[in-house]
Each structure stands twice: as structure tokens, then as C-alpha cells.
PQR file of N, CA, C, O and H, with PARSE charges and radii, in Angstrom:
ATOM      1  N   UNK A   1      52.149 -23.643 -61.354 -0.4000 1.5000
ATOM      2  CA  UNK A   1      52.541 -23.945 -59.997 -0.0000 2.0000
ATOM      3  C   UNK A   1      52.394 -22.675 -59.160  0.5500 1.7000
ATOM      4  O   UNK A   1      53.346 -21.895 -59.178 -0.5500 1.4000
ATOM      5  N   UNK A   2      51.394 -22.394 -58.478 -0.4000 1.5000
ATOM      6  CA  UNK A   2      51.179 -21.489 -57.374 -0.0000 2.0000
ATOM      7  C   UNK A   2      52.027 -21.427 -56.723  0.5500 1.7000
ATOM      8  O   UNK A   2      52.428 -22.524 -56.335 -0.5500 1.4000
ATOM      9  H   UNK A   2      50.621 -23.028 -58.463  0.4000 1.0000
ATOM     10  N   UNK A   3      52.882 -20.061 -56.161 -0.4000 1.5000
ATOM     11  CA  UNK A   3      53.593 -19.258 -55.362 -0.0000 2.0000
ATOM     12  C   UNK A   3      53.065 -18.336 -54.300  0.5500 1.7000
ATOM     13  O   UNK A   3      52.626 -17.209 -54.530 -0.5500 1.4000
ATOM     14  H   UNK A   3      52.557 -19.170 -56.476  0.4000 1.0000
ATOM     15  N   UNK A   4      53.126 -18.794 -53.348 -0.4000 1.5000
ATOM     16  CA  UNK A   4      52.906 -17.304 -52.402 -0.0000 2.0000
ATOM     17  C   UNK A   4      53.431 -17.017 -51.747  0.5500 1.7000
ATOM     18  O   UNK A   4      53.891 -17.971 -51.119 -0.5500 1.4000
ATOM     19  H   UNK A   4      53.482 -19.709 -53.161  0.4000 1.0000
ATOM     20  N   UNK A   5      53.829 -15.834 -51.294 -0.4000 1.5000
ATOM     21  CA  UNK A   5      54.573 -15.382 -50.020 -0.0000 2.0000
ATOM     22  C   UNK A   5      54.217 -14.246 -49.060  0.5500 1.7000
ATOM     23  O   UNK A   5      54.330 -13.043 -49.293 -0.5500 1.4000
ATOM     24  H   UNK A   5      53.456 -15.059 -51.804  0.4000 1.0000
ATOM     25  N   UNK A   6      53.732 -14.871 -47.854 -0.4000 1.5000
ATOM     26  CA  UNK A   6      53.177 -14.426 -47.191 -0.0000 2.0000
ATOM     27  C   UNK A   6      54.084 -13.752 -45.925  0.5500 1.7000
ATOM     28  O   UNK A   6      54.943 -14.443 -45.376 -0.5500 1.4000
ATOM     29  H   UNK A   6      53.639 -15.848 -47.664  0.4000 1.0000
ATOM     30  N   UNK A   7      53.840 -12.400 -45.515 -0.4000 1.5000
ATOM     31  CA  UNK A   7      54.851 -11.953 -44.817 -0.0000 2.0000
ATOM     32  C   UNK A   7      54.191 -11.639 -43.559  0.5500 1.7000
ATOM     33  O   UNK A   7      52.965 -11.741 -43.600 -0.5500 1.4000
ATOM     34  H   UNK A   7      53.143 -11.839 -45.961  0.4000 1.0000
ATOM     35  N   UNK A   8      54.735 -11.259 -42.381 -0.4000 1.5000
ATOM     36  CA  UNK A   8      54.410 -11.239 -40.883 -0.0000 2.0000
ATOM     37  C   UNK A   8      55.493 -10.915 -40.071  0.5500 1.7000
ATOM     38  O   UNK A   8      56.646 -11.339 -39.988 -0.5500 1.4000
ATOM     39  H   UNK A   8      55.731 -11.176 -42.348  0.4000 1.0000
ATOM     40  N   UNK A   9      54.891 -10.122 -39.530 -0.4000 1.5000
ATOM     41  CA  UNK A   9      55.987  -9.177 -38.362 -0.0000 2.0000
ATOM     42  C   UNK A   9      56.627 -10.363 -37.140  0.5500 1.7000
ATOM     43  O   UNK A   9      56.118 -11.271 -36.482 -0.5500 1.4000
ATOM     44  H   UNK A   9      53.954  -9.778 -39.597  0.4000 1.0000
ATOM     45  N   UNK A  10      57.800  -9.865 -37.251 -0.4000 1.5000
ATOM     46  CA  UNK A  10      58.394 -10.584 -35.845 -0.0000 2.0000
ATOM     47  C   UNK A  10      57.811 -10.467 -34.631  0.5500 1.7000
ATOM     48  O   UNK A  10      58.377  -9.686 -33.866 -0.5500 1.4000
ATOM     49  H   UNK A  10      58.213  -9.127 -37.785  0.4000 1.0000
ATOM     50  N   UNK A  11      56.741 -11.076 -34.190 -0.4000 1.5000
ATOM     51  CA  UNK A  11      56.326 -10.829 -32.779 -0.0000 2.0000
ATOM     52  C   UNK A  11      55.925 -12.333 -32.432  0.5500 1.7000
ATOM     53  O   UNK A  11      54.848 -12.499 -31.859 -0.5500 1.4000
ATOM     54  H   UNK A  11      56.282 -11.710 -34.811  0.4000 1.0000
ATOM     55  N   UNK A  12      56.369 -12.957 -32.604 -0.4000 1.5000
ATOM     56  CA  UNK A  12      56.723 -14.262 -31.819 -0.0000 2.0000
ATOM     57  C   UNK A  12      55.467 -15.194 -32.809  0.5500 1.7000
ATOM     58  O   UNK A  12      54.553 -15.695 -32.153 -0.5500 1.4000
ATOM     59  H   UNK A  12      57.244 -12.822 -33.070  0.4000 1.0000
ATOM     60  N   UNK A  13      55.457 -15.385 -34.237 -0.4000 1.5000
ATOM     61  CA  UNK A  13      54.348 -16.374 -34.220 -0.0000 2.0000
ATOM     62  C   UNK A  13      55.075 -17.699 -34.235  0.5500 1.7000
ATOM     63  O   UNK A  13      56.230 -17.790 -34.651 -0.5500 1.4000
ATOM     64  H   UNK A  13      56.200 -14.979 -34.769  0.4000 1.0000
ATOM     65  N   UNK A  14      54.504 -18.541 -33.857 -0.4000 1.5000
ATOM     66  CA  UNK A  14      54.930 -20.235 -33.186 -0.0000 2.0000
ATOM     67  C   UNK A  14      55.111 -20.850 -34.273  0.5500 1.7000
ATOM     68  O   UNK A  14      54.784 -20.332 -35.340 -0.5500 1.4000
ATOM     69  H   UNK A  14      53.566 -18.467 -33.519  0.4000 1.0000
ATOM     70  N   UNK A  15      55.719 -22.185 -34.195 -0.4000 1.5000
ATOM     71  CA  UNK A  15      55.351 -22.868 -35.342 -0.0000 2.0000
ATOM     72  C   UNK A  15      54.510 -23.560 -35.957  0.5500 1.7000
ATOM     73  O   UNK A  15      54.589 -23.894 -37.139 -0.5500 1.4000
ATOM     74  H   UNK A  15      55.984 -22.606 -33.327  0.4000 1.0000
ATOM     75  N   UNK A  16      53.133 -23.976 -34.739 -0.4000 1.5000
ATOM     76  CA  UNK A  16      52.046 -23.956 -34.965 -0.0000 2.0000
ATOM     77  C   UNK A  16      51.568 -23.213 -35.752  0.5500 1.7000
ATOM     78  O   UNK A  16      50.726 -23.642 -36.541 -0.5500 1.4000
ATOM     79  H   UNK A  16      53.069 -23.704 -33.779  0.4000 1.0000
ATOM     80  N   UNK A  17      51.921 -22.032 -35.766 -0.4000 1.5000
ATOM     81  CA  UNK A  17      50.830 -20.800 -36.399 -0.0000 2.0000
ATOM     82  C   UNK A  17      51.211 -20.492 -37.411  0.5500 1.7000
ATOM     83  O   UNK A  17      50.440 -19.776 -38.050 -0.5500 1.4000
ATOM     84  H   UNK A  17      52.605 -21.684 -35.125  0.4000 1.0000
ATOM     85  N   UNK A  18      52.554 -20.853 -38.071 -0.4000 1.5000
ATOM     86  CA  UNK A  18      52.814 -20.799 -39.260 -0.0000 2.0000
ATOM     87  C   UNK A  18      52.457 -22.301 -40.313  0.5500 1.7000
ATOM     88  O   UNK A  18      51.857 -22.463 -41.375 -0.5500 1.4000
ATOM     89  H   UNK A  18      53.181 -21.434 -37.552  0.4000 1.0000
ATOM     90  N   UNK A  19      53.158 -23.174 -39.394 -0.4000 1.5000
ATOM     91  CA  UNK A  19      51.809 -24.379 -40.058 -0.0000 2.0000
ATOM     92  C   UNK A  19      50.839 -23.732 -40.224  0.5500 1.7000
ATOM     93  O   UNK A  19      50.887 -23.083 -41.269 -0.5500 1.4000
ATOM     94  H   UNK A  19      53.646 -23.043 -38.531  0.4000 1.0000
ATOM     95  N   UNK A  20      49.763 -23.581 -39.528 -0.4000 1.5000
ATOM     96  CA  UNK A  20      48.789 -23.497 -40.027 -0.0000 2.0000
ATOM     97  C   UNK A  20      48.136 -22.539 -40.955  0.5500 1.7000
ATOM     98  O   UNK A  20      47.054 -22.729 -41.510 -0.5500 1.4000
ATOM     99  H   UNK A  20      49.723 -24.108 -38.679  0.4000 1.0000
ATOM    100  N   UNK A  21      49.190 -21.081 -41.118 -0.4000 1.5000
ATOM    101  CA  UNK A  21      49.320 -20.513 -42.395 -0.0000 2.0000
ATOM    102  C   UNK A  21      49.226 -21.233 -43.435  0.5500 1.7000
ATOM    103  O   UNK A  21      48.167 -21.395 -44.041 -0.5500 1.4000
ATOM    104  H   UNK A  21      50.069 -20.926 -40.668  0.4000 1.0000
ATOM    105  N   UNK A  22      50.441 -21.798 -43.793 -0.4000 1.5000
ATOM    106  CA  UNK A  22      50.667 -22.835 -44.761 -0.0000 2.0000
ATOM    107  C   UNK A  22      49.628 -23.935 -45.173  0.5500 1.7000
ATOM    108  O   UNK A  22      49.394 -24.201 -46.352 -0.5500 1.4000
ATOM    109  H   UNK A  22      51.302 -21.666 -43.302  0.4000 1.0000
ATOM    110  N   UNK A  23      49.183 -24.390 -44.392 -0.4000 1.5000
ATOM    111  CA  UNK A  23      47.666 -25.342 -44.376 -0.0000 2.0000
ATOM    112  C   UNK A  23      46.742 -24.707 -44.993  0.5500 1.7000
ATOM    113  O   UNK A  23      46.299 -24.992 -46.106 -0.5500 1.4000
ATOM    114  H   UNK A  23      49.373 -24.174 -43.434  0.4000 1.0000
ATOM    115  N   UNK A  24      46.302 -23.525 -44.069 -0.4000 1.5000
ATOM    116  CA  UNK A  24      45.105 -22.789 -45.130 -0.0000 2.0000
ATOM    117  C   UNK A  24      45.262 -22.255 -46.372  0.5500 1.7000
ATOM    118  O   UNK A  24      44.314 -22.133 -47.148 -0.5500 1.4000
ATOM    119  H   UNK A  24      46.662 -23.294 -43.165  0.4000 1.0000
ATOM    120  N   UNK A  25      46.561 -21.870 -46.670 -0.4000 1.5000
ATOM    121  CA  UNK A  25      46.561 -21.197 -48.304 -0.0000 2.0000
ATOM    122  C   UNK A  25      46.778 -22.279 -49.155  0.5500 1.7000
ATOM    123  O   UNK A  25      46.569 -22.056 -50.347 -0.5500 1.4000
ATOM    124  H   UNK A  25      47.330 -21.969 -46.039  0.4000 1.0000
ATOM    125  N   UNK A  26      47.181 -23.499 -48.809 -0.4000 1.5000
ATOM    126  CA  UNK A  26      47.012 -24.803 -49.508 -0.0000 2.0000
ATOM    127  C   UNK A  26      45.907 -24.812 -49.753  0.5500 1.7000
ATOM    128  O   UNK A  26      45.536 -24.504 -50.885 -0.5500 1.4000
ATOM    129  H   UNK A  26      47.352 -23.680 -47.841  0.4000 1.0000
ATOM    130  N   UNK A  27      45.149 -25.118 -48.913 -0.4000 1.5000
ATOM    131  CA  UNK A  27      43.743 -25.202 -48.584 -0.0000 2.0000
ATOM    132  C   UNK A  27      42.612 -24.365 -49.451  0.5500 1.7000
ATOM    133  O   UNK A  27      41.443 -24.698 -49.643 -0.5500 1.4000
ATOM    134  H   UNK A  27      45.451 -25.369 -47.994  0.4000 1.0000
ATOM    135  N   UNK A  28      43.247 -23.265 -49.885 -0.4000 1.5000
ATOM    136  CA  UNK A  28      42.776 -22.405 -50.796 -0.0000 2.0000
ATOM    137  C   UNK A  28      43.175 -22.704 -51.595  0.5500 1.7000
ATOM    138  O   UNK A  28      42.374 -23.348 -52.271 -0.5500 1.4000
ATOM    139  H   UNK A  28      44.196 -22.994 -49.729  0.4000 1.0000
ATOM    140  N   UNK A  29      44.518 -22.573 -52.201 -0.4000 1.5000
ATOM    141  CA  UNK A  29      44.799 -22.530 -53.316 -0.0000 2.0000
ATOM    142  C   UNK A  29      44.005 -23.700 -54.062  0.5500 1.7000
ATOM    143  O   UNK A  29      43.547 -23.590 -55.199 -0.5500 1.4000
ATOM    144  H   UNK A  29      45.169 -22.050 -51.652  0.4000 1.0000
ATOM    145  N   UNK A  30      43.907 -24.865 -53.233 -0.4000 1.5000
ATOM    146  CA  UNK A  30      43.288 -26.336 -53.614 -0.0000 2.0000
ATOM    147  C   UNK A  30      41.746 -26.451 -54.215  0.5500 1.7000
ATOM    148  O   UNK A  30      41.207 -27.215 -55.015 -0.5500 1.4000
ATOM    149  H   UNK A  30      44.279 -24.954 -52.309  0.4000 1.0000
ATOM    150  N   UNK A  31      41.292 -25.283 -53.414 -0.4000 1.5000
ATOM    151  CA  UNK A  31      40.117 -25.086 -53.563 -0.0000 2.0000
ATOM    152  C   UNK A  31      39.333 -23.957 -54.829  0.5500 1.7000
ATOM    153  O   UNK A  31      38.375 -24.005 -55.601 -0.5500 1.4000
ATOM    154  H   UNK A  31      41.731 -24.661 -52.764  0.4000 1.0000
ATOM    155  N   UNK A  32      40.364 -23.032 -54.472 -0.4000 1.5000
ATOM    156  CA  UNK A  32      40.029 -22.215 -55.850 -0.0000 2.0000
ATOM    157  C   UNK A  32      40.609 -22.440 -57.194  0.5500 1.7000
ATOM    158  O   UNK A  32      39.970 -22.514 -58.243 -0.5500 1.4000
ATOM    159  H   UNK A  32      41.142 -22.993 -53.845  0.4000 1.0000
ATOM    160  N   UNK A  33      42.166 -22.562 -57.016 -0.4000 1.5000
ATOM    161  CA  UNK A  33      42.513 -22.636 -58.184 -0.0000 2.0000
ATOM    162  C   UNK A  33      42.877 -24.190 -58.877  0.5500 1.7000
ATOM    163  O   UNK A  33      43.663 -24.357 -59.809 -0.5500 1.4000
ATOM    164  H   UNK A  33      42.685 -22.501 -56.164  0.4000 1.0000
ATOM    165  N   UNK A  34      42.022 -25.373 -58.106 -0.4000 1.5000
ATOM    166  CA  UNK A  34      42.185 -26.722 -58.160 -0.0000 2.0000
ATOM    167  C   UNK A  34      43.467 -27.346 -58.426  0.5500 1.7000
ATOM    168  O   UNK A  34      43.704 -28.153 -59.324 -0.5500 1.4000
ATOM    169  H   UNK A  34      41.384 -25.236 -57.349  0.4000 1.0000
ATOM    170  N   UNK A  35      44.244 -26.907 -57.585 -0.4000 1.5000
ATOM    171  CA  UNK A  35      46.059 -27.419 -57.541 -0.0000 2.0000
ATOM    172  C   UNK A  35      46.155 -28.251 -56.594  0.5500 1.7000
ATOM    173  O   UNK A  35      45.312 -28.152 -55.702 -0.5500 1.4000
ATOM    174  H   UNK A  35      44.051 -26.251 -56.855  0.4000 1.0000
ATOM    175  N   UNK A  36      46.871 -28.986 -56.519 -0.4000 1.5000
ATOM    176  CA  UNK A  36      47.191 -30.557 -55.643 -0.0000 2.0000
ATOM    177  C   UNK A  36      48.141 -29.573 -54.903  0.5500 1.7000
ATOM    178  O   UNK A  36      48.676 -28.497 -55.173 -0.5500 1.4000
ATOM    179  H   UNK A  36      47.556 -29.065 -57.244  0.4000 1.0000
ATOM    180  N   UNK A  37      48.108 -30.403 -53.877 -0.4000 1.5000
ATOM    181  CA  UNK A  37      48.401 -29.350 -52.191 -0.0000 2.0000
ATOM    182  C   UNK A  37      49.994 -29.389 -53.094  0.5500 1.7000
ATOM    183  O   UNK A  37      50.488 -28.333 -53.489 -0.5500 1.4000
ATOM    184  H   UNK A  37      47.673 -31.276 -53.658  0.4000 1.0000
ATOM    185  N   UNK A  38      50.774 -30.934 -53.374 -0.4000 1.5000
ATOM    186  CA  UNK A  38      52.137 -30.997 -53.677 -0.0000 2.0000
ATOM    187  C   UNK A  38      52.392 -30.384 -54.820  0.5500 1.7000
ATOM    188  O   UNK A  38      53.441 -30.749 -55.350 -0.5500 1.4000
ATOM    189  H   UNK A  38      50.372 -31.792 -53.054  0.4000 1.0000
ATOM    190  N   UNK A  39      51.448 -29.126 -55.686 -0.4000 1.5000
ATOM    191  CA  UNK A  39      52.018 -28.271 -56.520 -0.0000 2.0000
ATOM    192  C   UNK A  39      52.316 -26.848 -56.155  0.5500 1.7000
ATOM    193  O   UNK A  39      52.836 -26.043 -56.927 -0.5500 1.4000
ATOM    194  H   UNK A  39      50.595 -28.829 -55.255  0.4000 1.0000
ATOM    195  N   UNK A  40      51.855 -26.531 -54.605 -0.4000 1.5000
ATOM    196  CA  UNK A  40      51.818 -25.383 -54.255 -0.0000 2.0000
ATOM    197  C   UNK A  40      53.342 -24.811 -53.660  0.5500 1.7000
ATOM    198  O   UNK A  40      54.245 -25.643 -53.574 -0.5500 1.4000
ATOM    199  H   UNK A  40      51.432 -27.185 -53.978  0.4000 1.0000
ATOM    200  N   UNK A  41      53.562 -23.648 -53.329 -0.4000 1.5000
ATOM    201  CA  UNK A  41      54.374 -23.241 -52.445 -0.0000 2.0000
ATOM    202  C   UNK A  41      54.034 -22.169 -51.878  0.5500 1.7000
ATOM    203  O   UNK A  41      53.654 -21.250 -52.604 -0.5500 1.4000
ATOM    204  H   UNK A  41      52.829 -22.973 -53.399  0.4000 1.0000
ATOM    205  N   UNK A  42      54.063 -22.027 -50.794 -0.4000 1.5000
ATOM    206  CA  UNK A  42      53.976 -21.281 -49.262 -0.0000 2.0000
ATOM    207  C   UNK A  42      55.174 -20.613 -48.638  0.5500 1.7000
ATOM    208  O   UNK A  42      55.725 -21.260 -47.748 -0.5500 1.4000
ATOM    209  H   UNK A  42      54.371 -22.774 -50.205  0.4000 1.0000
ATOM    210  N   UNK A  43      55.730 -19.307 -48.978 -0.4000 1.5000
ATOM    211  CA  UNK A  43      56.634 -19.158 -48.111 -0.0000 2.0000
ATOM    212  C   UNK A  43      56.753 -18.153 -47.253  0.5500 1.7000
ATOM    213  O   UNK A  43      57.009 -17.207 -47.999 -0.5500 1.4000
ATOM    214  H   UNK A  43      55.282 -18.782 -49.701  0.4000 1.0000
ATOM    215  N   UNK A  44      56.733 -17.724 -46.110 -0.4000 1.5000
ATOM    216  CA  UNK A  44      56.782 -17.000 -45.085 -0.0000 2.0000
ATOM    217  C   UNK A  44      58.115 -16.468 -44.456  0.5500 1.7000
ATOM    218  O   UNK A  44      59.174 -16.978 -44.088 -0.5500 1.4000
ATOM    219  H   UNK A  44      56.525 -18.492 -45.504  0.4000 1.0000
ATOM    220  N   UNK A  45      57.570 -15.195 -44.502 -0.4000 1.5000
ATOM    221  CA  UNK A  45      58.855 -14.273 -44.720 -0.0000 2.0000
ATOM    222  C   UNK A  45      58.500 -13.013 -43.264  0.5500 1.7000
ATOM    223  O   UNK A  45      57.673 -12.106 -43.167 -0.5500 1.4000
ATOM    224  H   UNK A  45      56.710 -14.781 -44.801  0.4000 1.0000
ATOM    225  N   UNK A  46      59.434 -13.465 -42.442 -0.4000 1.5000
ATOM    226  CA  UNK A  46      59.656 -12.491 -41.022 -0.0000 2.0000
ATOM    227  C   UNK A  46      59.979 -11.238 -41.239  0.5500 1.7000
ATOM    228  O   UNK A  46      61.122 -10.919 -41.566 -0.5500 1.4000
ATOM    229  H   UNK A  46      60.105 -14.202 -42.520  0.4000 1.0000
ATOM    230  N   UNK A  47      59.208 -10.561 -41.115 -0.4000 1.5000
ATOM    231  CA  UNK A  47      59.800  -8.326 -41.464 -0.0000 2.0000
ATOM    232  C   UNK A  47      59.489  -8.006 -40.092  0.5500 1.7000
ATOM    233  O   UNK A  47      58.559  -8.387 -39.381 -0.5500 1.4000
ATOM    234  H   UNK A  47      58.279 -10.821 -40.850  0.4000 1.0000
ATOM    235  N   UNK A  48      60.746  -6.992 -39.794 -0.4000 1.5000
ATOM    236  CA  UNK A  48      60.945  -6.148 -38.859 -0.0000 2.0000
ATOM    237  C   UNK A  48      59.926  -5.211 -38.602  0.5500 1.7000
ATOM    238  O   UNK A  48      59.559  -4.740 -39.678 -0.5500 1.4000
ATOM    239  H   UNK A  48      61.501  -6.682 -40.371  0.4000 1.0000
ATOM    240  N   UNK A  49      59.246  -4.685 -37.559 -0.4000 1.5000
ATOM    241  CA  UNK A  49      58.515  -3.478 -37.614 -0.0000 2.0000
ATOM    242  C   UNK A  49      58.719  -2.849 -38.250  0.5500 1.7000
ATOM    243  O   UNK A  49      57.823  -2.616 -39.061 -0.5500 1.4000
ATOM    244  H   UNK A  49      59.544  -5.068 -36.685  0.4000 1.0000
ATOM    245  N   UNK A  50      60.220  -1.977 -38.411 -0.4000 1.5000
ATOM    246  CA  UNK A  50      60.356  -0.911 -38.565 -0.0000 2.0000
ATOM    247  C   UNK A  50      60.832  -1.019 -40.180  0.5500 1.7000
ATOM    248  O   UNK A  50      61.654  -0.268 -40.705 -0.5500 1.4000
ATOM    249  H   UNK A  50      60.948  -2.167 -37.752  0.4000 1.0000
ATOM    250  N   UNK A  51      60.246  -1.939 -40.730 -0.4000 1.5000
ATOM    251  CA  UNK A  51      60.609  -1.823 -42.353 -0.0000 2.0000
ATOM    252  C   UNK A  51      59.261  -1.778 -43.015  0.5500 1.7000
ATOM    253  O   UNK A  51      59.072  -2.010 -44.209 -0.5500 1.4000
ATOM    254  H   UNK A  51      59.578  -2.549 -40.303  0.4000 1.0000
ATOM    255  N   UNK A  52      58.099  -1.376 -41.901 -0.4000 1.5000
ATOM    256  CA  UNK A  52      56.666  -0.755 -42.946 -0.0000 2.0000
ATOM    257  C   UNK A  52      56.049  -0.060 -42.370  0.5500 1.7000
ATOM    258  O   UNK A  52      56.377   0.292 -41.236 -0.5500 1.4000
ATOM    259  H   UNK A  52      58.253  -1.187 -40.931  0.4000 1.0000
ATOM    260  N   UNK A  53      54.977   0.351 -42.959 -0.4000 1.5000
ATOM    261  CA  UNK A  53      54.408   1.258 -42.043 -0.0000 2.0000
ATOM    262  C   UNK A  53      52.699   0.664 -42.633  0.5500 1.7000
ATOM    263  O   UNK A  53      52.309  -0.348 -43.214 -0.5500 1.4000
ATOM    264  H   UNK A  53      54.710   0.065 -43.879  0.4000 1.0000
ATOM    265  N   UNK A  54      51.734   2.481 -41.870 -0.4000 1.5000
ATOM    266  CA  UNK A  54      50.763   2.034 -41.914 -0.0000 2.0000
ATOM    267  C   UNK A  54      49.914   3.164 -41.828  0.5500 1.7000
ATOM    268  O   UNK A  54      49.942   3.688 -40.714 -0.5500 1.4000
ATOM    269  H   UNK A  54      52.051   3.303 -41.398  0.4000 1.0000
ATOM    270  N   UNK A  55      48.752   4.004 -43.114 -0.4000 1.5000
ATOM    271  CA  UNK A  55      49.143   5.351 -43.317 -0.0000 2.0000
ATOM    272  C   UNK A  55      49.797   6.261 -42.853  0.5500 1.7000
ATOM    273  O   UNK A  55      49.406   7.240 -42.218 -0.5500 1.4000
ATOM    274  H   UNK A  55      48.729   3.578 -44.018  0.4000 1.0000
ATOM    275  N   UNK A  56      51.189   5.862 -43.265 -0.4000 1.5000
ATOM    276  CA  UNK A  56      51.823   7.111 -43.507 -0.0000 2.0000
ATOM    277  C   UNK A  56      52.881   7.060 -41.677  0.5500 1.7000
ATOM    278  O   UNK A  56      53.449   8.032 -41.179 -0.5500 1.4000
ATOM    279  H   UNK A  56      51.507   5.067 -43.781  0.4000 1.0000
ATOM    280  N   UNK A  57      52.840   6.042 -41.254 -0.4000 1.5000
ATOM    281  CA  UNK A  57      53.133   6.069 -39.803 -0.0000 2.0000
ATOM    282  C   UNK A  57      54.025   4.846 -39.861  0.5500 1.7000
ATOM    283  O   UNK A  57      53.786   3.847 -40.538 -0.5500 1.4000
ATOM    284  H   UNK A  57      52.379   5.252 -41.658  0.4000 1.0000
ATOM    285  N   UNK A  58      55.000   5.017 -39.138 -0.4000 1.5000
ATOM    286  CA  UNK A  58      55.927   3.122 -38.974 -0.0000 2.0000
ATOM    287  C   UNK A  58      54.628   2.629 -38.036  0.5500 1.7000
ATOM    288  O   UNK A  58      53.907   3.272 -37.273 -0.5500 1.4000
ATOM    289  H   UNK A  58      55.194   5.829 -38.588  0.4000 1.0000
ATOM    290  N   UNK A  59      54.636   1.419 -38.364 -0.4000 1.5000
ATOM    291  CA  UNK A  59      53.405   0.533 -37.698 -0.0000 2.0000
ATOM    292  C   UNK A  59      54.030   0.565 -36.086  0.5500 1.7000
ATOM    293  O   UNK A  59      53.176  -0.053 -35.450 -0.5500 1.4000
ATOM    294  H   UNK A  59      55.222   0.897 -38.984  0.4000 1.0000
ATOM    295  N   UNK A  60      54.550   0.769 -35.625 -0.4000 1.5000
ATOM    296  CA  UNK A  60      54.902   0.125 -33.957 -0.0000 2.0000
ATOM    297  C   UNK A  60      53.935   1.850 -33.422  0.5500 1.7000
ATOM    298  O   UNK A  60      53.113   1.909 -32.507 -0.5500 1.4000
ATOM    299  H   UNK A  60      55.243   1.271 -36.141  0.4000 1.0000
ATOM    300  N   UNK A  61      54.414   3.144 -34.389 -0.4000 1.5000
ATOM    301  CA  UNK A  61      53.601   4.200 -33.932 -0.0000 2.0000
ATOM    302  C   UNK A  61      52.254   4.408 -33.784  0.5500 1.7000
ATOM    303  O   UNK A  61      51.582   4.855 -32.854 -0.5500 1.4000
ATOM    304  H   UNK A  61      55.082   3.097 -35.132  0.4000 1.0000
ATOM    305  N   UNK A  62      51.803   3.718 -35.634 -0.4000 1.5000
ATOM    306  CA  UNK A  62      50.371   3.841 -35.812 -0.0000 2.0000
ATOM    307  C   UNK A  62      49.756   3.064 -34.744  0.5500 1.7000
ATOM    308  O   UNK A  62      48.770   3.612 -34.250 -0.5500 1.4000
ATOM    309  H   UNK A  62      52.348   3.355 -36.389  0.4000 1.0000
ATOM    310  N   UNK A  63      50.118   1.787 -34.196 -0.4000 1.5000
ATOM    311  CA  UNK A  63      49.726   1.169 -33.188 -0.0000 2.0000
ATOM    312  C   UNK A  63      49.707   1.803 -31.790  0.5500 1.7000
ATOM    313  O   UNK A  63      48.636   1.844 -31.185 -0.5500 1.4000
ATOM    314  H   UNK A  63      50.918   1.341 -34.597  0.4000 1.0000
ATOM    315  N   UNK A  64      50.662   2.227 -31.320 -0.4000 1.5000
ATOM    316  CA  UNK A  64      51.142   3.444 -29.989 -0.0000 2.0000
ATOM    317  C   UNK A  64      49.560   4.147 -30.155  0.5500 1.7000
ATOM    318  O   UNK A  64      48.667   3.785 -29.388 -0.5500 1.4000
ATOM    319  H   UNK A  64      51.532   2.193 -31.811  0.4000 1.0000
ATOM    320  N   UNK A  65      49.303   5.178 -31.220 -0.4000 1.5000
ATOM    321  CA  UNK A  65      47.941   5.910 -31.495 -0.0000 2.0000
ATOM    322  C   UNK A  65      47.378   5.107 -31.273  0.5500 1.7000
ATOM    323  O   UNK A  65      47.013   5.187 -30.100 -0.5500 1.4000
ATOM    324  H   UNK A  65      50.028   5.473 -31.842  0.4000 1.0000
ATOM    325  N   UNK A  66      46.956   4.080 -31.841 -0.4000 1.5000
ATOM    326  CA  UNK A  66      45.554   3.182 -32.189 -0.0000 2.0000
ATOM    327  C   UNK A  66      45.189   3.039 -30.550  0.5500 1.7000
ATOM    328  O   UNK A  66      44.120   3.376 -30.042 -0.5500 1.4000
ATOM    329  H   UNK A  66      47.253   4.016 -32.794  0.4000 1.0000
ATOM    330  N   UNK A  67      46.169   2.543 -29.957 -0.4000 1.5000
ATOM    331  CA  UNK A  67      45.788   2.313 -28.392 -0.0000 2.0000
ATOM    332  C   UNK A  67      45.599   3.366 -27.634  0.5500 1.7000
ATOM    333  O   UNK A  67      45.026   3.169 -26.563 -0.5500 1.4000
ATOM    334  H   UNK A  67      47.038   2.268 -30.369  0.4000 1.0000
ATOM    335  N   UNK A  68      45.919   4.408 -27.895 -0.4000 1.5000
ATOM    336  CA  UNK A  68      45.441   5.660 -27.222 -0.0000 2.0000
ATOM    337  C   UNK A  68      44.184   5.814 -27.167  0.5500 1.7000
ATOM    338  O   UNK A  68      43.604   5.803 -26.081 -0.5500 1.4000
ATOM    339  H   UNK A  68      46.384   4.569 -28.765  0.4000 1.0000
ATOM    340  N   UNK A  69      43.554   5.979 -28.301 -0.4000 1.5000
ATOM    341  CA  UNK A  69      42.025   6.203 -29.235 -0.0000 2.0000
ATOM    342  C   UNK A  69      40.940   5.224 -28.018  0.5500 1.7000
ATOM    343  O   UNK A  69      39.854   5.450 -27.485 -0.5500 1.4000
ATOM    344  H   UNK A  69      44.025   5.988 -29.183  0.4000 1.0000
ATOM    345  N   UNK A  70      41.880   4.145 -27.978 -0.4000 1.5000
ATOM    346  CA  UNK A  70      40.642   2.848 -27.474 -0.0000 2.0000
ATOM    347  C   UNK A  70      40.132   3.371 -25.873  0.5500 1.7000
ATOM    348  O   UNK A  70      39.299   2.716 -25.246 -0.5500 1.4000
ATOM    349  H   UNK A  70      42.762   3.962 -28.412  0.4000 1.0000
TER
END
């Protein structure tokens, strides 16, 4: 029975957009590892910015840079 848990920063995704998370890794899982959509699980898990980073930088900074650069 396939498990996944897929994580994503709090910045507003809809519930559309997490459906449709959930849809496509079904969708995969169905496809690669030939599991019936009703053996899978999908779970999505909201993290704070400031609990990762991104070399070596909290991501809200590395991002601050990234937009400088552009």
C-alpha cells in the first residue's frame, strides 16, 4: 500500500490545488507502480517558511536574494 507525503509551504495553496496534488500522485502511483487509486495514500503536510531552508539560507531569504539577482 503506497504512502506519500507530500509537503508545501503555507502560501495560500487552494483546495483545488491540493486536489489536484492528490490526483496526480494517484495518477502515478497507478501508473508506475500499478496500484488501484483506492490502495494509495496522499497526504499533505503545510510547513512554515521558517522551518527549512535552501543552501544553507531560510528559504523566505534565499528567495529575498533570488529576486535581487533577476
Amino acid at each position: 500500500m503506497p504512502y506519500v507525503n507530500i509537503k508545501i509551504t503555507r502560501e495560500g495553496a487552494t483546495a483545488e490545488q491540493k486536489k489536484a496534488l492528490i490526483k496526480g500522485v494517484t495518477d502515478l502511483l497507478q501508473t508506475v507502480l500499478n496500484k488501484a487509486p483506492a490502495s494509495t495514500f496522499v497526504v499533505i503536510d503545510e510547513v512554515a517558511l521558517e522551518d527549512w531552508g535552501v543552501g544553507g539560507l531560510p528559504v523566505d531569504e534565499y528567495r529575498r536574494k533570488a529576486g535581487e539577482k533577476s
